[in-house]
N, C-alpha and C positions, 0 to 999 in steps of 0.2 A: 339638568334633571336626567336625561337619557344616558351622559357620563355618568351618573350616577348608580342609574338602572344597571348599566352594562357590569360598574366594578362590582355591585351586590352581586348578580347574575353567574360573575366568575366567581366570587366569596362562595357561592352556593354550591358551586361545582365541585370546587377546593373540600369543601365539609362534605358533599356525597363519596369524593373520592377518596378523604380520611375514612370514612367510616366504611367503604369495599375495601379498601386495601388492610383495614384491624381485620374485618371479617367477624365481626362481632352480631350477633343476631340480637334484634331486641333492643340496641341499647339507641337510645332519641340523642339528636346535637343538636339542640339551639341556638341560634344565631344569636347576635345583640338586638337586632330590628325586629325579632318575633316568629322570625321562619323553625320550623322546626322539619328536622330533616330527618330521615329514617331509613337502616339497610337490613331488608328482608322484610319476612310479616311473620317473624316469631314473636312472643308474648312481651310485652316490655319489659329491661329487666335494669331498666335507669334512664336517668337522663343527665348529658352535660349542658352544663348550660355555658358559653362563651360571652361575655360581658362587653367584650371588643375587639375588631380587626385583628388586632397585633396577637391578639392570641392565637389567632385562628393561624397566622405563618408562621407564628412561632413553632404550633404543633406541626405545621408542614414540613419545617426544617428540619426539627429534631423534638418527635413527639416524646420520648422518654422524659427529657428536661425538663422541654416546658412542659407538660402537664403538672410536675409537681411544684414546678416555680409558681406557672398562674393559680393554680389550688394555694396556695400559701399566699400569694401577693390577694388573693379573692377576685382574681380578673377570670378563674375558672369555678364553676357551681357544678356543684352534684348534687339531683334531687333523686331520691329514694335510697337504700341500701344501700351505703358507702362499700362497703366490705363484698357483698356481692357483685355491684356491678366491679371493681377493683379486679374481683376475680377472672369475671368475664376476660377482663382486657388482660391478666398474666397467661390467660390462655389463645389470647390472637397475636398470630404469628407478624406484630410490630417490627418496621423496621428503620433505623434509622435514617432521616434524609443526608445530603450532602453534609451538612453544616455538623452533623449530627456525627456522622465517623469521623470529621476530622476532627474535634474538637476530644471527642471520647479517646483518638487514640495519644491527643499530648495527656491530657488528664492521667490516663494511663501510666504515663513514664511518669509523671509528677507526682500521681495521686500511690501511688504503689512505691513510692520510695520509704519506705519503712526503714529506715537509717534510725542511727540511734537517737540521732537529732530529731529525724522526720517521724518516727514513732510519737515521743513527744509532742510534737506538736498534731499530729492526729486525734492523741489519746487524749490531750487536753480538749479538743473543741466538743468532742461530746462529754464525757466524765465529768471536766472541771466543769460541769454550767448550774452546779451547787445542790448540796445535798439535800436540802428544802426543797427542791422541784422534784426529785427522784423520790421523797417519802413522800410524797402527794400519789402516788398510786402504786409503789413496789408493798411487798407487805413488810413487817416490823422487822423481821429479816435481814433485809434489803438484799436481796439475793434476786440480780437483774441477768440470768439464765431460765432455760427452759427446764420447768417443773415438772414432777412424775406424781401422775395423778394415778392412785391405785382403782379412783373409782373415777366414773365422772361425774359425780356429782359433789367428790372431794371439794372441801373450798382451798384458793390458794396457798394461808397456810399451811394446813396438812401436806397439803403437794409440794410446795417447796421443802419442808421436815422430813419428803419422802427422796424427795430427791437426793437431798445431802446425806443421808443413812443409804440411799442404794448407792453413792457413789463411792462413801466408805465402807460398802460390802464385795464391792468389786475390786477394792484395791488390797483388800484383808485388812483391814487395819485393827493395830491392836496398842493396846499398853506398852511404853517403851520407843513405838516406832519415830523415827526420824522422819520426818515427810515435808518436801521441798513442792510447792505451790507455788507454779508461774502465773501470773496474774489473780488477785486474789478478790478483785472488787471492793466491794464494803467490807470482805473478813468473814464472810459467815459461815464458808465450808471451813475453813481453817478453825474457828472458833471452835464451829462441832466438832471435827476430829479430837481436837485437844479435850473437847468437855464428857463429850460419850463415849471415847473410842481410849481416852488416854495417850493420845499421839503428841511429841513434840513438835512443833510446825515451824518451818521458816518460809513467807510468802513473798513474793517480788509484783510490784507494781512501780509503776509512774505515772497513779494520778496523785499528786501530792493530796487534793479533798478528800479520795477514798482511805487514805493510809493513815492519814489524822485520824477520820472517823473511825477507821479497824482500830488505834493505836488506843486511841481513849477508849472505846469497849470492850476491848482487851482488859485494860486494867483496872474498869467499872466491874468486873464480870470474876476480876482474880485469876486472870489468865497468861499476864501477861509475863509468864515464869515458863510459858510453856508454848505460846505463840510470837512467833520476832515476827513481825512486820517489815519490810524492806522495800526504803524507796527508791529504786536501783531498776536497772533493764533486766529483761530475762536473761540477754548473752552474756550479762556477768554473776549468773547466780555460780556460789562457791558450795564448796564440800561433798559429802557422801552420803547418798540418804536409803534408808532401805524402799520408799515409793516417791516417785513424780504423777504431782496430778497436776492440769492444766482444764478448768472448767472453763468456757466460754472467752478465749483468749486466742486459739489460731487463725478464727478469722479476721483479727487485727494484724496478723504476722506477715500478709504479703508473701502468695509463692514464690518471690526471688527469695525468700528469707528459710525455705522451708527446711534447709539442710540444717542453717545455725540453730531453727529452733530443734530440731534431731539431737545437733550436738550436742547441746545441752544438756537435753533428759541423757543422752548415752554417757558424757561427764559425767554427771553426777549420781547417776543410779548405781548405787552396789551390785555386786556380783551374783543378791540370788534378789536384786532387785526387780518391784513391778510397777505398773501406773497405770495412767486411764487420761485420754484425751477425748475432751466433747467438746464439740465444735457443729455449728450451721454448715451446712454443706451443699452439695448439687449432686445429682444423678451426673450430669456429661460437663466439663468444662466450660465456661462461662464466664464473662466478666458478670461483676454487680450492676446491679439498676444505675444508671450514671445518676439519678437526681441522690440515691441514697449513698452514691460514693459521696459525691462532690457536697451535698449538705446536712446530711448527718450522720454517716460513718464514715469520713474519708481515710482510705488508706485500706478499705477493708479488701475482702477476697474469701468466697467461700468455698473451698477444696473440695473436691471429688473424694471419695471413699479409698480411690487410687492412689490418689495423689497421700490421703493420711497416711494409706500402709507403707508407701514407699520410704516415705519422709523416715520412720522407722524401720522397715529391713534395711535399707541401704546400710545401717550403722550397726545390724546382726542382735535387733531388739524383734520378740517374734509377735506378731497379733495370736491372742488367746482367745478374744469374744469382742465382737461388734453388735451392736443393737440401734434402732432407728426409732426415736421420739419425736419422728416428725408431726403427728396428729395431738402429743402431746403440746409441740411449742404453741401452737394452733389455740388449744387448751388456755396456755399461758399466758397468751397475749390478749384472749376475748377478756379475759379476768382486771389485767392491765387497761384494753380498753375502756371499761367501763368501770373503773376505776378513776380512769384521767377526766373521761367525762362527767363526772360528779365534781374534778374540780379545775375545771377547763378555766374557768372566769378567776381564779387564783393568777394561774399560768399568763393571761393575758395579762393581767394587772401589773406582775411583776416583770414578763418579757414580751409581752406586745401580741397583735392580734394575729400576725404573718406568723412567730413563732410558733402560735398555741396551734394556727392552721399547720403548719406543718409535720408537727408531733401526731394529730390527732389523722394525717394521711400516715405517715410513718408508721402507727401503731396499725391503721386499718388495712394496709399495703403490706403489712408484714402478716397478718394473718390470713390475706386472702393468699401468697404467695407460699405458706406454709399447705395451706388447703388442698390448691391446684398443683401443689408438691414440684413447684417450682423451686422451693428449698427443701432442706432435708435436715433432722437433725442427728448427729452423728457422736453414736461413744462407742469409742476404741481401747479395750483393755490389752494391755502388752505386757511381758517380762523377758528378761537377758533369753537370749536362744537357747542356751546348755543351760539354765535355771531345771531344776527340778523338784523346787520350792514349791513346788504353786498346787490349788486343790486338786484332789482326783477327779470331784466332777461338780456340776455349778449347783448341787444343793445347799452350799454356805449363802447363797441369794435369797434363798427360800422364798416366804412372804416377807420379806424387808419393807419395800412399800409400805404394803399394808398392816402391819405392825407400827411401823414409822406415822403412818396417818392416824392410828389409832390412840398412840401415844400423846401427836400433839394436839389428839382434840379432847382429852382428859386427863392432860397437866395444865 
């Protein structure tokens, strides 16, 4: 009994010094035996609840992982606001224990190989996990980017209708044009260019599930004379296109890879060519969340603003206009979440209760992380450096949004 006292004792100590070392005001850690523990006396603003020992060293060792292992596995409890207290903790300066840097920096070399091969196999363990579980909370769209809300009280579709219209006013697109789309998802920016804009589209992906799905509503839709689908890597897309857009696809690309993807758009863009890259981003350098590397975006990396523009001057392509939708993605994903939680008990049925937990930290961790502007979202319009193609000034934007929301909510 007193051996016993003594390990609880140290367990207790272990959970006071997790919670000064997050530095998190407010937020309660429950033991498994009923102790509740608390750092500071600011207002409560959650509680974890710990289920068992192993948990408790697991966070010791490497609080990043395990937190979101035990929240999935259900050995970790969050009682109040997921999303706020989430928040709290992207804003305490967490740091990895031993176990915790060494493991993060092999993952690193392994997880960041973005090889043609290793691409693939990344882009399958999220993508391919079936288009049935993606239309249970994307809208009819399927468009799994951050949405441009003109208002905020827009509902998702309108805001995604807005987005695909502002991205084809920033790229000029028009009747005729050629336009090369490196990763295309479901198809649905490519579809609009070709339906609203008149554009011919060639788009490059490698989830073999999304390109079926774009392939067949392509040609459900009478398009498919004017959009090619391509199930191929970005570093082999061919020809000469008068714009390259790339929507939510660089942070799958792994900084080793940032020049090939340059190469690329500089290959293939014409001479009074332009584009637009939008990509999740960061303020200063940074690796990703190890649990959202390693178990559901593996291979990812989110660039700095720096890191975009470079990728493009290095190869004498000039940034013309940058914009930041980071309160927008924020926007996108509250919509998403409460979405998925209308059909949480689907998701379990078909992939298990550890799954459905871990989507439903994913979607919540992604919103608080957009918030506390721990991420950023990031679009970059660029054309050839000696182009003198491009508008005099950015009134072709106009109200685009908001005409675009307008549209799709009285068609």
């Amino acid at each position: 009994m007193a051996l016993r006292d003594r390990s609880l004792g140290f367990e207790r100590w272990i959970g006071r010094r997790l919670l000064a070392r997050s530095a998190v005001p407010g937020v309660e850690l429950a033991l498994w035996d009923g102790t509740s523990l608390r750092h500071g006396v600011a207002p409560k603003r959650g509680r974890i609840v710990l289920h068992d020992r192993g948990a408790l060293y697991q966070l010791l060792l490497d609080p990043g992982l395990a937190f979101g292992d035990g929240f999935s596995e259900g050995r970790i409890g969050v009682e109040g606001d997921l999303v706020a207290l989430l928040e709290a903790l992207y804003d305490a300066p967490w740091s990895p224990g031993p176990l915790g840097r060494a493991s993060a920096a092999l993952w690193r070399r392994r997880g960041q190989s973005n090889t043609l091969r290793g691409s693939r196999r990344n882009i399958h363990r999220h993508y391919d996990l079936g288009n049935d579980f993606f239309e249970l909370w994307l809208d009819p769209e399927m468009v799994y980017t951050c949405a441009y809300f003109p208002t905020p009280s827009s509902s998702l579709e309108q805001a995604q209708h807005a987005k695909l219209e502002l991205v084809a006013r920033k790229i000029w697109a028009k009747p005729g044009d050629r336009i090369l789309e490196l990763g295309c998802g479901w198809g649905s920016l490519a579809l609009h260019l070709a339906r609203h804009h008149g554009a011919h589209v060639t788009a490059y992906n490698i989830s073999a599930e999304q390109i079926c799905f774009a392939r067949e509503r392509a040609k459900r839709e009478g398009l498919d004379d004017r959009v090619h689908f391509v199930e191929d890597d970005y570093r082999n897309a061919e020809g000469r296109y008068d714009a390259v857009v790339s929507v939510g696809m660089l942070e799958h690309v792994g900084a080793r890879h940032h020049r090939a993807f340059g190469e690329t758009i500089e290959r293939c863009l014409c001479d009074d060519g332009r584009g637009l890259v939008h990509s999740i981003g960061r303020v200063q350098a940074s690796p990703m969340d190890p649990w959202i590397q390693r178990r559901i975006f593996p291979g990812s990396y989110a660039p700095t603003l720096a890191e975009m523009v470079a990728l493009l001057s290095r190869l004498g392509l000039s940034v013309l206009d940058v914009e930041n939708l980071r309160l927008h993605y924020a926007k996108t994903l509250e919509h998403w979440l409460e979405r998925y939680e209308k059909n949480v008990e689907r998701v379990r049925q078909r992939l298990g209760d550890d799954f459905a937990r871990a989507w439903r930290l994913y979607l919540a961790g992604s919103i608080a992380a957009f918030r506390a502007s721990s991420l950023q979202l990031w679009q970059v319009v660029f054309s050839r450096a000696r182009s003198n193609a491009i508008p005099w000034t950015r009134a072709s934007l106009g109200q685009s949004g908001e005409r675009a929301a307008w549209n799709a909510s009285t068609s």
